[in-house]
OpenMM code with the backbone's topology and positions (N, CA, C; nanometers):
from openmm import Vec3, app, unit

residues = "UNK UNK UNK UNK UNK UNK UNK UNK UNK UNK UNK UNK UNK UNK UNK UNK UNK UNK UNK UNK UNK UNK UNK UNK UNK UNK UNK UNK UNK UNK UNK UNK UNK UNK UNK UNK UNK UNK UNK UNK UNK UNK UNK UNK UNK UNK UNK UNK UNK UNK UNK UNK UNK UNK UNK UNK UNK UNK UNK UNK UNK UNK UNK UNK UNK UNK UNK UNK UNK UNK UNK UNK UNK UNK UNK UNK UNK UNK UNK UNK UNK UNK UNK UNK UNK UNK UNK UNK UNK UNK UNK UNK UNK UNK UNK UNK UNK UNK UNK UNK UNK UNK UNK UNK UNK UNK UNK UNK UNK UNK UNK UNK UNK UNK UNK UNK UNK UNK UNK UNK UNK UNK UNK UNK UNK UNK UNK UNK UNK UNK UNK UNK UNK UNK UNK UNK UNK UNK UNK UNK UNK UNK UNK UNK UNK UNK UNK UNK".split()
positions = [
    Vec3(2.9495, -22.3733, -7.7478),
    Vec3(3.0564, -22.4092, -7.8390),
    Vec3(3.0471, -22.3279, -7.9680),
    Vec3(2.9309, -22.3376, -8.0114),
    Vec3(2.8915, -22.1994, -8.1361),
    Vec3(2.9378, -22.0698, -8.1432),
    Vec3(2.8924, -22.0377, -7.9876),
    Vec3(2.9668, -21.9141, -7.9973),
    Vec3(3.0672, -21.8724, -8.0008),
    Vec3(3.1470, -21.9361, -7.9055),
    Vec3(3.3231, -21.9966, -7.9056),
    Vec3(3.3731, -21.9523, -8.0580),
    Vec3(3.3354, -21.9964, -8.2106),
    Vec3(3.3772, -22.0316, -8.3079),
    Vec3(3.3410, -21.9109, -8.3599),
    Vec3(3.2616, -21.8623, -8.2982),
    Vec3(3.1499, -21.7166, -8.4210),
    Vec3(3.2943, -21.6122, -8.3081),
    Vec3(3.3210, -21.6397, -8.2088),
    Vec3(3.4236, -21.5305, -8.1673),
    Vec3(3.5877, -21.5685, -8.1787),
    Vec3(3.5816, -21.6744, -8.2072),
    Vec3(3.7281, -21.7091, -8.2477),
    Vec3(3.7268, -21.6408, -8.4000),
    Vec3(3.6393, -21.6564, -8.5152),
    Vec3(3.6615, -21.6155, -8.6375),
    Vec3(3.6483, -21.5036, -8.6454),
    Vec3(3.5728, -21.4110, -8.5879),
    Vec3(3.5813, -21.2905, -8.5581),
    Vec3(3.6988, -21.1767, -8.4821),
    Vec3(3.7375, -21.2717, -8.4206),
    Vec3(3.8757, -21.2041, -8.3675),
    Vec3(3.9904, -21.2342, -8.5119),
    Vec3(3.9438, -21.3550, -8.5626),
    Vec3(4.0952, -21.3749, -8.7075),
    Vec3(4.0470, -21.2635, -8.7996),
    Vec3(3.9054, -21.2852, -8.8188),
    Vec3(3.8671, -21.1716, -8.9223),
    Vec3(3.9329, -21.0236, -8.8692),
    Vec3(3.9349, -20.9628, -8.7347),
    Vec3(3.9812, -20.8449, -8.7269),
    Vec3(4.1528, -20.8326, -8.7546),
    Vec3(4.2161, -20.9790, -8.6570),
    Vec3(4.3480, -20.9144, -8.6847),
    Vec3(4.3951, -20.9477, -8.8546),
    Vec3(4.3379, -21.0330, -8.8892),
    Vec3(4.3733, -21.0057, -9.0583),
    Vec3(4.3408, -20.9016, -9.1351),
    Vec3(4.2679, -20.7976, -9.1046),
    Vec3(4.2366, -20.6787, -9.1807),
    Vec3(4.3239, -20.5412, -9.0650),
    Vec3(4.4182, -20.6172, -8.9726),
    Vec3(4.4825, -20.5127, -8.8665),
    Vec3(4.6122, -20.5242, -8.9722),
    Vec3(4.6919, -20.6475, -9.0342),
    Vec3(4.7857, -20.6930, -9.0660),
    Vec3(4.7669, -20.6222, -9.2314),
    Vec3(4.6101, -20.6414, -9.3421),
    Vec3(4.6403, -20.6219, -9.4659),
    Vec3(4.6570, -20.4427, -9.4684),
    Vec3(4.6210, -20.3869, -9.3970),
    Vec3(4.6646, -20.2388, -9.4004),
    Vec3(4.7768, -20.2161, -9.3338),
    Vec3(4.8302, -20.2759, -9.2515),
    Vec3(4.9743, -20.2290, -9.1590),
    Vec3(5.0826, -20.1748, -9.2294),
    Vec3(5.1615, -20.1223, -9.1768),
    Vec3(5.2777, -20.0481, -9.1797),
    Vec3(5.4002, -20.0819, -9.1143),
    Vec3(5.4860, -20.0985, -9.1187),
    Vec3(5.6078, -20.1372, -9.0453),
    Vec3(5.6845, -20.0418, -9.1208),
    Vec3(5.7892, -20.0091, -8.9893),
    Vec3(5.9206, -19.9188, -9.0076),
    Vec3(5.9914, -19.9726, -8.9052),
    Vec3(6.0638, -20.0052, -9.0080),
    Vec3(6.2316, -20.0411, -8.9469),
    Vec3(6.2956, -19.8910, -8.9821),
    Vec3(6.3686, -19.8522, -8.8370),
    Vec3(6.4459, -19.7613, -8.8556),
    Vec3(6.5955, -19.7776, -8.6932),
    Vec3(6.6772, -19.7022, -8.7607),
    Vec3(6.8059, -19.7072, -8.6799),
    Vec3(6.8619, -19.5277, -8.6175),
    Vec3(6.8834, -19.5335, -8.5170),
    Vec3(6.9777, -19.4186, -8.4732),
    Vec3(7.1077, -19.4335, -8.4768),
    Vec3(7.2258, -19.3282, -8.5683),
    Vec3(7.3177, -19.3402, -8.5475),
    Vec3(7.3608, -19.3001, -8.4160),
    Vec3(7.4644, -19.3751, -8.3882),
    Vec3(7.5118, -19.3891, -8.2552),
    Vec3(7.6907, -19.3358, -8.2464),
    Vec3(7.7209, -19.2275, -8.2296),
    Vec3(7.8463, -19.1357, -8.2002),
    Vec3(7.9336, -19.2106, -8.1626),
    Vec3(8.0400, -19.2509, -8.1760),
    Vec3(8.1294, -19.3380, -8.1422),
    Vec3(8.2104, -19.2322, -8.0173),
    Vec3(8.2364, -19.3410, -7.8966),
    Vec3(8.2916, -19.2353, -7.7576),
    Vec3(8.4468, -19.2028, -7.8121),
    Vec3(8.4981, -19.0687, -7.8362),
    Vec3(8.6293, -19.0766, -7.8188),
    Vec3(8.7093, -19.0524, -7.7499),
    Vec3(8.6347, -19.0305, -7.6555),
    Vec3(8.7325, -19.0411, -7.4654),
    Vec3(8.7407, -19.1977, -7.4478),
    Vec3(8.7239, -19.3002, -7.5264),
    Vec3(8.6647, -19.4220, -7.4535),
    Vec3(8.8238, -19.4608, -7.4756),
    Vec3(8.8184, -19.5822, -7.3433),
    Vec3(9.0038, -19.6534, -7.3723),
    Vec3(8.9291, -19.8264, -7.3943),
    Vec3(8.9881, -19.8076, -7.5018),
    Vec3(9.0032, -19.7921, -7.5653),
    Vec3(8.9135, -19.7569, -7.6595),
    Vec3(9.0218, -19.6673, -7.7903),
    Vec3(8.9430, -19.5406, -7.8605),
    Vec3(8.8437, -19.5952, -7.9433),
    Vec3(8.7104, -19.5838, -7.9227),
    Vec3(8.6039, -19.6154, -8.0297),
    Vec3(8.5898, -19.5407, -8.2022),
    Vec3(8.6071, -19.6035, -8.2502),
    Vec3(8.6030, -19.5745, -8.4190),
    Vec3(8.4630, -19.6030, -8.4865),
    Vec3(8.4237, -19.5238, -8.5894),
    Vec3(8.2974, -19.5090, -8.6592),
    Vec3(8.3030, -19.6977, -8.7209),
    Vec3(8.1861, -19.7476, -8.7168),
    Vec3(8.1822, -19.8708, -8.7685),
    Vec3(8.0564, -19.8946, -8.8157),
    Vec3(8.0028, -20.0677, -8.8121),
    Vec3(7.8963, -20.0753, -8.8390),
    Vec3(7.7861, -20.0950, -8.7140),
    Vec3(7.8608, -20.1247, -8.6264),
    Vec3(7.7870, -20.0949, -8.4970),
    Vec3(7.7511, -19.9628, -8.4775),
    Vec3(7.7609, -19.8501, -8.5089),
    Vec3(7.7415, -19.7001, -8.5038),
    Vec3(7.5922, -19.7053, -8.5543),
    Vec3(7.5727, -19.8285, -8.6310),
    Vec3(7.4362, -19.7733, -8.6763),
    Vec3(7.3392, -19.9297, -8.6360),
    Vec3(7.4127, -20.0118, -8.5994),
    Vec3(7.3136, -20.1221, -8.6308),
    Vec3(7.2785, -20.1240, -8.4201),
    Vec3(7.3500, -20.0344, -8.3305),
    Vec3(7.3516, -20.0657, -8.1883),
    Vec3(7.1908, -20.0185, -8.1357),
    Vec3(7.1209, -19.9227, -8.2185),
    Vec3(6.9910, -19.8680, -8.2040),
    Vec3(6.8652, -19.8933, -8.2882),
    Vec3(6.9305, -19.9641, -8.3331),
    Vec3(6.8364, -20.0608, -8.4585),
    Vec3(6.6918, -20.1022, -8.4124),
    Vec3(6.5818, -20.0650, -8.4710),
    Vec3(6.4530, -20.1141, -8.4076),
    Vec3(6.3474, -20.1539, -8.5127),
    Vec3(6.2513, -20.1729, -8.4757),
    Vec3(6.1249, -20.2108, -8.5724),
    Vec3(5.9733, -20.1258, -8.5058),
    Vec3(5.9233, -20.1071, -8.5715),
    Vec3(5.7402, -20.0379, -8.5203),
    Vec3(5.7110, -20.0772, -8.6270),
    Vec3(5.5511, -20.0432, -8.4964),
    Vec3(5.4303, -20.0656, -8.6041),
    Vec3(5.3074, -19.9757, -8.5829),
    Vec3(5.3081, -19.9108, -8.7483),
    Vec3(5.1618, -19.8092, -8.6814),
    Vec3(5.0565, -19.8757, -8.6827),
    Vec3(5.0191, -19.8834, -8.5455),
    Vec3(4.8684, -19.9182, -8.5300),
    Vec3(4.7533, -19.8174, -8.5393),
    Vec3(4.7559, -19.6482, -8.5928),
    Vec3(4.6998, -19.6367, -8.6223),
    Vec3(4.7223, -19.5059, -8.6874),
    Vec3(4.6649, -19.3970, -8.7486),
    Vec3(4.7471, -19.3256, -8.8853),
    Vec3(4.8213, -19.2373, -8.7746),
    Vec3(4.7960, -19.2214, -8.5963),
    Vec3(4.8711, -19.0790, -8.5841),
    Vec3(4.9962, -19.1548, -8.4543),
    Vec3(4.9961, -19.3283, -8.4254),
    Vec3(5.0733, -19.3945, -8.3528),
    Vec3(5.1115, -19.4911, -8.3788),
    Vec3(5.2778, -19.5540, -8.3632),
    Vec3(5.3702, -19.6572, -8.3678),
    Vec3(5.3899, -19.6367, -8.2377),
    Vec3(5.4192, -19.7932, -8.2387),
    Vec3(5.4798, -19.8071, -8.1370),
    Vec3(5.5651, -19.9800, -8.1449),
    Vec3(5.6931, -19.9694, -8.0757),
    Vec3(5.7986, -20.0881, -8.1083),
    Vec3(5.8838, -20.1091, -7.9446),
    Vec3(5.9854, -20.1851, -8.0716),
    Vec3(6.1250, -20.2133, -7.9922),
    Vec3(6.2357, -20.1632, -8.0563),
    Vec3(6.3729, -20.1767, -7.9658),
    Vec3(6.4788, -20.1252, -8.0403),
    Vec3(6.6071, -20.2117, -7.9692),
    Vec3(6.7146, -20.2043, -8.0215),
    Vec3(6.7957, -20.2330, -7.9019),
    Vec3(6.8674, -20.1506, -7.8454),
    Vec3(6.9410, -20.1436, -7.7253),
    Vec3(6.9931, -20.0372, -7.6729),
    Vec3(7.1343, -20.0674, -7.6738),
    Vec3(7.2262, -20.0429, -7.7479),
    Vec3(7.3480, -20.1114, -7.7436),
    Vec3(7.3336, -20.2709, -7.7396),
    Vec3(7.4503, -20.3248, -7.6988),
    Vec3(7.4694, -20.4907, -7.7336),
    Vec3(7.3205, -20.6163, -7.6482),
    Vec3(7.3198, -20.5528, -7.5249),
    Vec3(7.2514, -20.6337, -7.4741),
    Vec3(7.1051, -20.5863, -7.3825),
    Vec3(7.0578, -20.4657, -7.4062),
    Vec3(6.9334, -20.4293, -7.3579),
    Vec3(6.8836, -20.4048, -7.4488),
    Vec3(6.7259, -20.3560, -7.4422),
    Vec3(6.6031, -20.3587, -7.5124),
    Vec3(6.5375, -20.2375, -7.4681),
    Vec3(6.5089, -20.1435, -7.5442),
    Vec3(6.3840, -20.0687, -7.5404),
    Vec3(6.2757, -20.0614, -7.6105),
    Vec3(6.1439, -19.9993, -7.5791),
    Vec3(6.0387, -19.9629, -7.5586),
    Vec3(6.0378, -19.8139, -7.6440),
    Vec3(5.9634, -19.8335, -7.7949),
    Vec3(5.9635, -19.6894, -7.8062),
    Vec3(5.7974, -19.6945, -7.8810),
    Vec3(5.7638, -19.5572, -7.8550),
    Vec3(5.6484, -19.5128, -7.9194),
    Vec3(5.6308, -19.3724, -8.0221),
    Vec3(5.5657, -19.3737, -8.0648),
    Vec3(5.5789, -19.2057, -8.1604),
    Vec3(5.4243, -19.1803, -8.1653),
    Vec3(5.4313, -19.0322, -8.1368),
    Vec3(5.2900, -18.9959, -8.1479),
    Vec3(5.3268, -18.9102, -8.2692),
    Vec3(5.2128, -18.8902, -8.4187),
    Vec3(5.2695, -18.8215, -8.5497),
    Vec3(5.1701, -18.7334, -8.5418),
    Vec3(5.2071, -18.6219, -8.5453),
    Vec3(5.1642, -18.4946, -8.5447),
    Vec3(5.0929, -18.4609, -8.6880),
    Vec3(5.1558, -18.4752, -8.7820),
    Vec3(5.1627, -18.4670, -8.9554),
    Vec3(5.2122, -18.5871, -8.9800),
    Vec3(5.2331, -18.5843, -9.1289),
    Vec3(5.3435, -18.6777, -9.1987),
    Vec3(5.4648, -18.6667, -9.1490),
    Vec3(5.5101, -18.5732, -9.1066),
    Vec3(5.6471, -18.5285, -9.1141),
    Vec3(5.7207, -18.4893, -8.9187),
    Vec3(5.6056, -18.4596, -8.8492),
    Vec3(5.6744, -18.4124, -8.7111),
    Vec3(5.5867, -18.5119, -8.6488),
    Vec3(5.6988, -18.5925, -8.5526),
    Vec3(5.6817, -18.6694, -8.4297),
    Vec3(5.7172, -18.6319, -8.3077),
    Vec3(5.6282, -18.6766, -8.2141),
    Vec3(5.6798, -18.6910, -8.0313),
    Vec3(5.7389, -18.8325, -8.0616),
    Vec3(5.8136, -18.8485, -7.9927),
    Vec3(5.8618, -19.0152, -7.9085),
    Vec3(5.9190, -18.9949, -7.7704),
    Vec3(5.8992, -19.0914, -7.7977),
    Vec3(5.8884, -19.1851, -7.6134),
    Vec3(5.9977, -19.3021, -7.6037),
    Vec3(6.0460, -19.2944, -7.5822),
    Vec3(6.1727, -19.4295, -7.5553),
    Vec3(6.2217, -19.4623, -7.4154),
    Vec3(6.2021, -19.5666, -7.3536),
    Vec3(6.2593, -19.6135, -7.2268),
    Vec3(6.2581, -19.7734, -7.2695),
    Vec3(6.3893, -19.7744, -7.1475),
    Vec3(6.4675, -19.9105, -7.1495),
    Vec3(6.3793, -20.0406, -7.0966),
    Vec3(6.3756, -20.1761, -7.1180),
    Vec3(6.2432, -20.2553, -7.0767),
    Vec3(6.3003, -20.2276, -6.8751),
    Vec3(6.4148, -20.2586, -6.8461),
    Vec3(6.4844, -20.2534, -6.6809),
    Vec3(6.4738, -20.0579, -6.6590),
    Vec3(6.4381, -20.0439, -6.5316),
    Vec3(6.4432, -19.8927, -6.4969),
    Vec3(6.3407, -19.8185, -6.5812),
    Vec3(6.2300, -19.8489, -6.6331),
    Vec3(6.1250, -19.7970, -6.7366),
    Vec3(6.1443, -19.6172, -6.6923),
    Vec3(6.0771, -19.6266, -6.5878),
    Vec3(6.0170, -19.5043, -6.5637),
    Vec3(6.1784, -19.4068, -6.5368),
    Vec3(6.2857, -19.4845, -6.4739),
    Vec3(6.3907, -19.3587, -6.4391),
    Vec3(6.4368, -19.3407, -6.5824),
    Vec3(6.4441, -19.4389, -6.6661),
    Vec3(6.5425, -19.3721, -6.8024),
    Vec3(6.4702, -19.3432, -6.9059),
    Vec3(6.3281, -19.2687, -6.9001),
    Vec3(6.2341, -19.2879, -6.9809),
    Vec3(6.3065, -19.1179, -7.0703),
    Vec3(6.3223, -19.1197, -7.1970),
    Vec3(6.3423, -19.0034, -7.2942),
    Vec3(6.2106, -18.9751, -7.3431),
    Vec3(6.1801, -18.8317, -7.3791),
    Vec3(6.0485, -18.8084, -7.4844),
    Vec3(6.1496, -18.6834, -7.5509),
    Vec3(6.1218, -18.6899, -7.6913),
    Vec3(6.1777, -18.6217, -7.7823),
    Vec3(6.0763, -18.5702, -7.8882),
    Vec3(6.1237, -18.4779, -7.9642),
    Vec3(6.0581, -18.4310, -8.1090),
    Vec3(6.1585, -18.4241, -8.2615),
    Vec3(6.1203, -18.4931, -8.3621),
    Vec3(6.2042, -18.4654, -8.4506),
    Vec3(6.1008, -18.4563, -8.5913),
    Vec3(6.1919, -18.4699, -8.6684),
    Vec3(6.0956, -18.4529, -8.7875),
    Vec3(6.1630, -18.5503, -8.9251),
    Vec3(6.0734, -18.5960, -8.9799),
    Vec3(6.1074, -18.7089, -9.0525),
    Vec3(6.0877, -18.6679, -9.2160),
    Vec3(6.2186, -18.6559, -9.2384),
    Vec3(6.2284, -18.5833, -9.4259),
    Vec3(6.2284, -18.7138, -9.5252),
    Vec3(6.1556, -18.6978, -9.6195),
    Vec3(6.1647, -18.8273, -9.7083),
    Vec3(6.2642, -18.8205, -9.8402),
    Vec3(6.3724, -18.9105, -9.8097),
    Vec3(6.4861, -18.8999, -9.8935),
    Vec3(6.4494, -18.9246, -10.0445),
    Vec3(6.4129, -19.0879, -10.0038),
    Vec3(6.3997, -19.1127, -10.1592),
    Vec3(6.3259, -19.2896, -10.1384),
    Vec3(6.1916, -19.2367, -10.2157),
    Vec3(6.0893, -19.3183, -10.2189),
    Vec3(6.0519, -19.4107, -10.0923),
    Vec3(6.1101, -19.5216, -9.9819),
    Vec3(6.0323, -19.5229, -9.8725),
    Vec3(6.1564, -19.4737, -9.7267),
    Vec3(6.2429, -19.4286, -9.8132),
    Vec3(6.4063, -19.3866, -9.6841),
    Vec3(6.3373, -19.2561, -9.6413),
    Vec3(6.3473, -19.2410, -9.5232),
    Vec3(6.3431, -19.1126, -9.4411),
    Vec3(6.4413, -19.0866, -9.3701),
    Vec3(6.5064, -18.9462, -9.3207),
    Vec3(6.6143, -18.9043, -9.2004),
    Vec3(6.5388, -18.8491, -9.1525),
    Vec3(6.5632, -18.8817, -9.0291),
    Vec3(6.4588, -18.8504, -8.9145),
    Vec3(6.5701, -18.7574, -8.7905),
    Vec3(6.5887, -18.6241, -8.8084),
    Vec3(6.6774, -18.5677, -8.7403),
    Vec3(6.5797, -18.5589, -8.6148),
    Vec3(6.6144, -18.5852, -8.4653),
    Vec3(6.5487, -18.5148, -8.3050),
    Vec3(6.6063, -18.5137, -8.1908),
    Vec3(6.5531, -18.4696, -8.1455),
    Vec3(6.5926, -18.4058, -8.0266),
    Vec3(6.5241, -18.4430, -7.9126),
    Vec3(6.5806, -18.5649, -7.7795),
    Vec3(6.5538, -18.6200, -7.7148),
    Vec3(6.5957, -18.5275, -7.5438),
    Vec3(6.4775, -18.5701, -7.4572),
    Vec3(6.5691, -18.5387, -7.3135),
    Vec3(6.5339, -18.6057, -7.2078),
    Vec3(6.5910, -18.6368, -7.1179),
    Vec3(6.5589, -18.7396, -7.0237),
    Vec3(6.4430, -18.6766, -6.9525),
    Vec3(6.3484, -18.7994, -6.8896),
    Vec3(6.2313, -18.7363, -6.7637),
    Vec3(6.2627, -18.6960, -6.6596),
    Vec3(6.3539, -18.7302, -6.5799),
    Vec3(6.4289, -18.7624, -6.4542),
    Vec3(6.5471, -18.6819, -6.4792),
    Vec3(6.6018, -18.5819, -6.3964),
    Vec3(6.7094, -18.5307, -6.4095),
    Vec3(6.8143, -18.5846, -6.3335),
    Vec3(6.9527, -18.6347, -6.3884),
    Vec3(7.0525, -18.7176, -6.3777),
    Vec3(7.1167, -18.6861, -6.1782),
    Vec3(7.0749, -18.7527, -6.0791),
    Vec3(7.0655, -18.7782, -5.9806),
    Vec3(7.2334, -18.7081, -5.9097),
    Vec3(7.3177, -18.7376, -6.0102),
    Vec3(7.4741, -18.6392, -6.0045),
    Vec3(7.4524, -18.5564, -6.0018),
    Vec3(7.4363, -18.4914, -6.1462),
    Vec3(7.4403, -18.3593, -6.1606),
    Vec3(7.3380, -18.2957, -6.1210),
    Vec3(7.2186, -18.3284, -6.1275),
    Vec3(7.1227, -18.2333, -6.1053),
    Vec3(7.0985, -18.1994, -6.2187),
    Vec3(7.0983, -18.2050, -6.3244),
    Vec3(7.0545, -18.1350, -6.4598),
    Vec3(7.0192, -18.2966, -6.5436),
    Vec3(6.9173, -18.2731, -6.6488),
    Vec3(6.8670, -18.3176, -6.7807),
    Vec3(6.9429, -18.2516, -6.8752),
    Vec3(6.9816, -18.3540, -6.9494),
    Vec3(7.0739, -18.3118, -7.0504),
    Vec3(7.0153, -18.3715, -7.1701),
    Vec3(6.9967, -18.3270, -7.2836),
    Vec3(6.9438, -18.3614, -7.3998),
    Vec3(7.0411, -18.4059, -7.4717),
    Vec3(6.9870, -18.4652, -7.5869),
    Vec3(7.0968, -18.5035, -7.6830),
    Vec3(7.0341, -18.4741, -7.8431),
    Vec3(7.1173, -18.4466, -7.9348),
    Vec3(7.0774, -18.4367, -8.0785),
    Vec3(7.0881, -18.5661, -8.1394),
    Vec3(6.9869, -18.6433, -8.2169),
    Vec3(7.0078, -18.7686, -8.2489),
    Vec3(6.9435, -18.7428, -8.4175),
    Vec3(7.0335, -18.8468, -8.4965),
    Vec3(7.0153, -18.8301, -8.6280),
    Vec3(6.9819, -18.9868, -8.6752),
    Vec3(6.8696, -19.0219, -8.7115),
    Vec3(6.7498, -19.1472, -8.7289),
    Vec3(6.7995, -19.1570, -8.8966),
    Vec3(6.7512, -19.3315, -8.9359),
    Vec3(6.7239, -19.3464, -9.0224),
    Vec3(6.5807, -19.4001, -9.0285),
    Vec3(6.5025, -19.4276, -9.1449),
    Vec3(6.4382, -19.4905, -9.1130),
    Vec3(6.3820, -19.5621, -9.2866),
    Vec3(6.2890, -19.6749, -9.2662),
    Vec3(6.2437, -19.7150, -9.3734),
    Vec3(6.0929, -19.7516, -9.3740),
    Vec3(6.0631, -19.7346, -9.4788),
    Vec3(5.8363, -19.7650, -9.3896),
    Vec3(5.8174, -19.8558, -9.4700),
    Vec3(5.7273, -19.9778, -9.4759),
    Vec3(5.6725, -20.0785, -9.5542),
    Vec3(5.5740, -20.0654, -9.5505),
    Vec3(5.4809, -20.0868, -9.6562),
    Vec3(5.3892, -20.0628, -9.6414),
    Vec3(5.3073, -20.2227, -9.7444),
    Vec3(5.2341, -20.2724, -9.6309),
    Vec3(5.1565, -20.4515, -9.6827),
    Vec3(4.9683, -20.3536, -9.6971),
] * unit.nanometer
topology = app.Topology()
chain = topology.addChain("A")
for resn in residues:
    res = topology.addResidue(resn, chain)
    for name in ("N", "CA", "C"):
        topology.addAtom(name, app.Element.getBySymbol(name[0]), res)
């Protein structure tokens, strides 16, 4: 039973010193409004709030989170940080992990005091089963870092 208590407080003692250094970033991808779509999609506030996510660096060179994927799915993203400033990520959907899995590179400019734009460049793992080709996309990030 002693020991029980000497490893229960020991596990609080670690994640409370995981939590007083942590980091959180909330950050969002703007999202292109379709204008082939019928009906015609217009720039809104969904443009930015549909990719909306949260991380957490767990350690100075990896985050890793959630996001949402449009209205009603969920992804899975990670960032490996190269520097301050250039990231890998990793993003796949929680359904179909491995077929819709993206890895990208972008780089994260600091606007003004904890705002960053995080301009990158994503491409699928799996090349699109139609066409036969991986098609990339240019994606333009916001982001914000907290720092407890």
């Amino acid at each position: 039973m002693y020991d029980m208590k000497k490893l229960l407080l020991t596990g609080c003692l670690v994640l409370s010193t995981l939590f007083v250094s942590a980091q959180f970033i909330l950050m969002t991808t703007v999202n292109e409004p379709d204008r082939n779509a019928n009906p015609k999609e217009e720039w809104g506030l969904e443009s930015f709030t549909d990719r909306m996510g949260i991380g957490y660096q767990v350690s100075d060179n990896f985050i890793i989170g959630g996001a949402r994927n449009g209205e009603e799915d969920f992804q899975l993203m990670a960032r490996y940080l190269h520097n301050e400033n250039l990231f890998v990520s990793m993003v796949a959907p929680t359904s179909e992990f491995a077929d819709e899995m993206h890895l990208g590179l972008g780089y994260s400019f600091n606007a003004f005091s904890s705002l960053y734009i995080e301009p990158s460049y994503s491409l699928p793992v799996k090349k699109d089963p139609v066409t036969d080709k991986r098609e990339g996309e240019f994606n333009l990030g916001f982001a914000w870092k907290f720092d407890m």
